[in-house]
N, C-alpha and C positions, 0 to 999 in steps of 0.2 A: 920432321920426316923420319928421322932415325927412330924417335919412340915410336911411331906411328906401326914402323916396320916393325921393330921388335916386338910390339903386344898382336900382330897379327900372326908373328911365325910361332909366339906363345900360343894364342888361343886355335890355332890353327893343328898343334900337336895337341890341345886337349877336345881337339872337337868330336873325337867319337866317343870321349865317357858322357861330354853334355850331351852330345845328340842321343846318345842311348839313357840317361839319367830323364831329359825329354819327353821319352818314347814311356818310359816307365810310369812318368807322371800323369797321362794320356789313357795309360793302359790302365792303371789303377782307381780311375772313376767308377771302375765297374767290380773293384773288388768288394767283397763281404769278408768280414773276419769274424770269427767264433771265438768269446775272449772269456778265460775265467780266470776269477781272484779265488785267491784260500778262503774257506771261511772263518778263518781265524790266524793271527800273526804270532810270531814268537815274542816276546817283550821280555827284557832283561832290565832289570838294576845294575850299575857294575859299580861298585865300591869307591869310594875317593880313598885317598892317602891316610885322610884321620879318619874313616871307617863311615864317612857320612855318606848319605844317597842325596840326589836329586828328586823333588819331589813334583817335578813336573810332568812326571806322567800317571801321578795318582790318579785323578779324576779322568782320565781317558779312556773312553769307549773304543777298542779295536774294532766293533765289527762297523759301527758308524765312520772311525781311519779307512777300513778299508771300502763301505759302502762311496766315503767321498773320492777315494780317489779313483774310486771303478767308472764312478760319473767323471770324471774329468776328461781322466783315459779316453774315454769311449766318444766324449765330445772333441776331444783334440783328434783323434783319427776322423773325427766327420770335417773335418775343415781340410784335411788331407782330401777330402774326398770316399775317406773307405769306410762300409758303413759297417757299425759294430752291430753285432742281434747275439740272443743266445737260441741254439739250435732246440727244436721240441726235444730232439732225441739224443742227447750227449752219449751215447754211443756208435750212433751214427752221422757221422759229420764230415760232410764234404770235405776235403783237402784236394786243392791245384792250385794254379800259376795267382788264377781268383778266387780265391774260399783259401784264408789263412787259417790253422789255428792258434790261436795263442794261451800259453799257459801259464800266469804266473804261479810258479809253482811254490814259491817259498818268499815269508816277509818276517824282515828279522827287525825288529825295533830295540835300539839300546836307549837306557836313559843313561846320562854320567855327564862327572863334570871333565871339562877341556881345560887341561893348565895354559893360560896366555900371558905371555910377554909383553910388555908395553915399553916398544923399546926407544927413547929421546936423546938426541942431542943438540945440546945449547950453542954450540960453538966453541966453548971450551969443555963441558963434561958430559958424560955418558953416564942415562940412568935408566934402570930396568926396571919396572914397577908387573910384581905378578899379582894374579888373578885368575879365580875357577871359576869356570864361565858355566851354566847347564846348555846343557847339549843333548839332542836328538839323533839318533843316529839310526838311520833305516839303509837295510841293504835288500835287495830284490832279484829273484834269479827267473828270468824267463825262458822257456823253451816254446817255438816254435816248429809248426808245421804247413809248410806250402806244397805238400802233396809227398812228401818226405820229411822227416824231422830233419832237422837243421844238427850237424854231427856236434854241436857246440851248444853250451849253456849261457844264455847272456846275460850279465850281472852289473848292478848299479848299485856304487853306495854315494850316502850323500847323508851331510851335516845340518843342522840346522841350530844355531848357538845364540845365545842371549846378545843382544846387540848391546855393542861395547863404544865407546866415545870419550876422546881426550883433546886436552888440549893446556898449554902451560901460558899465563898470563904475569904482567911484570907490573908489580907495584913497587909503592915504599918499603916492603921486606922482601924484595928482591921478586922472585921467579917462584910464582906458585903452579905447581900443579894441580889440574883438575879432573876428575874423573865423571861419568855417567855410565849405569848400565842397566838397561833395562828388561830384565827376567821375560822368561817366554815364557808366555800364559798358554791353557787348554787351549783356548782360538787359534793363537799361531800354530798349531800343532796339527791343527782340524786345515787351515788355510796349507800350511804343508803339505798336507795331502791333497790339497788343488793341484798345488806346484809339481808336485810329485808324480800324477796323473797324466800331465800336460808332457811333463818332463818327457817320463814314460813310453807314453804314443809316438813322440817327435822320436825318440832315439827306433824303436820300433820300425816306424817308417821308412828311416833314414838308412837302416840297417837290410831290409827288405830291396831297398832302390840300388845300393849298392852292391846286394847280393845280386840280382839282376844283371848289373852293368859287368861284372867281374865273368859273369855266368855267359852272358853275350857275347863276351870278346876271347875266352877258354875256346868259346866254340872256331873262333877266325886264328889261332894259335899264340892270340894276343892275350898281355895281361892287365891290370888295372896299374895306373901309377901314381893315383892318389884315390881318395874318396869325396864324396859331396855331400851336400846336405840341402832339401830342397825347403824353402819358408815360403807356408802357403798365403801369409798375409801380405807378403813383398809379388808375390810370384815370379820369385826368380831364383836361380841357385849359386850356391856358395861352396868354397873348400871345406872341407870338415875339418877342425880343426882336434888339435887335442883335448881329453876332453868334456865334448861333445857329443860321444854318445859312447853302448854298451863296451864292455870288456867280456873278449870271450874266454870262457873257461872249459877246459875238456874235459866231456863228461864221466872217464872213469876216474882222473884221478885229482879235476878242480885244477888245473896249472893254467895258467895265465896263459893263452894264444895271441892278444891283442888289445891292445887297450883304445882303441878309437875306431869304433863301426857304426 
């Protein structure tokens, strides 16, 4: 009985971000968002220790990176509900509450290796085993418009690293260690930019719903005391965790405002 009570007087102090989170979800079938990618990305090498590169981004097409993850994008907001189109007239484009625009405005791809630690112990000793893993590293800066630009820049970076695998076995010479690691190839690279896409949309949405709820409740002289995140395959909503979604950045001088929207 006692739990009973306490998860009702909990959910009962959060029921006007859900009911207005809700309301947002409802209202948002009817949005259209106008979405554009760069047409091209910035891609860096960045040097290892002994002077060597990663050669995993040789064979990659940036503009097919960015063609796949504009499909993805555009398919992860249609399962939200909002449907993505490009306007005849990109100079003239609707902006309100329904008509977003969305700009990614910058996509920065690094290649390079990640020094990793592989760190065991046996019960009586401790041992470090290192390793330069290739790494992908894309960062993305969005700016939005719901009938005003959004006074913030919203920024995503994210790793993508050669999958790594240990494990230490005990024979007749004692305790061997074992290693696996298996190099990212051009596909996972192209698959990355699914991920990315998906990623993308969901942080987007997530970020829009809670501008909403925060924006709703400014008006009652209330203010938001957490954030949410709504999963269109579950249909139901959840705390946003950290994370989760964009980090906002101010746009004259790039400083950090928040890291989970």
């Amino acid at each position: 009985m006692f739990i009973g009570v306490l998860l009702a007087v909990l959910f009962s102090g959060c029921g006007s971000e859900f009911w207005l989170a809700n309301k947002f979800v409802v209202q948002s079938h009817r949005t259209r968002a106008a979405v554009y990618f760069p047409e091209e990305a910035q891609v860096t090498l960045i040097q290892n220790g002994d002077g060597t590169y990663t050669k995993v981004l040789d064979s990659l097409d940036q503009n097919a990176f960015l063609d796949i993850m504009y499909a993805a994008y555009a398919d992860e907001m249609r399962t939200f509900g909002v449907d993505v189109y490009i306007p005849e007239d990109a100079d003239h484009v609707p902006v309100d509450s329904t008509h977003w625009l969305v700009l990614l405005s910058k996509v920065e791809i690094q290649g390079l290796f990640t020094d990793y630690v592989d760190h065991l112990f046996d019960f009586t000793d401790d041992y470090d085993y290192s390793f330069s893993l290739n790494t992908v590293n894309v960062a993305a800066w969005f700016d939005i418009n719901d009938g005003e630009w959004l006074p913030v820049t919203l920024y995503d970076e994210c790793n993508l690293m050669d999958d790594f695998k240990s494990y230490v076995s005990n024979g007749n010479e004692g305790a061997q260690y074992h290693y696996d690691i298996t190099p990212i190839t051009t596909n996972d690279v192209y698959d990355y930019a699914v991920y990315l896409g998906k990623r993308y949309a969901t942080f987007t949405y997530n970020y829009m719903m809670n501008r909403y709820v925060g924006g709703e409740l400014k008006k009652k002289g209330d203010a938001s005391r957490f954030k949410l995140r709504w999963d269109p395959y579950e249909e139901s909503l959840y705390f946003l965790l950290e994370g989760e979604g964009f980090i906002e950045l101010g746009i004259e001088n790039g400083d950090v405002l928040n890291d989970a929207n």
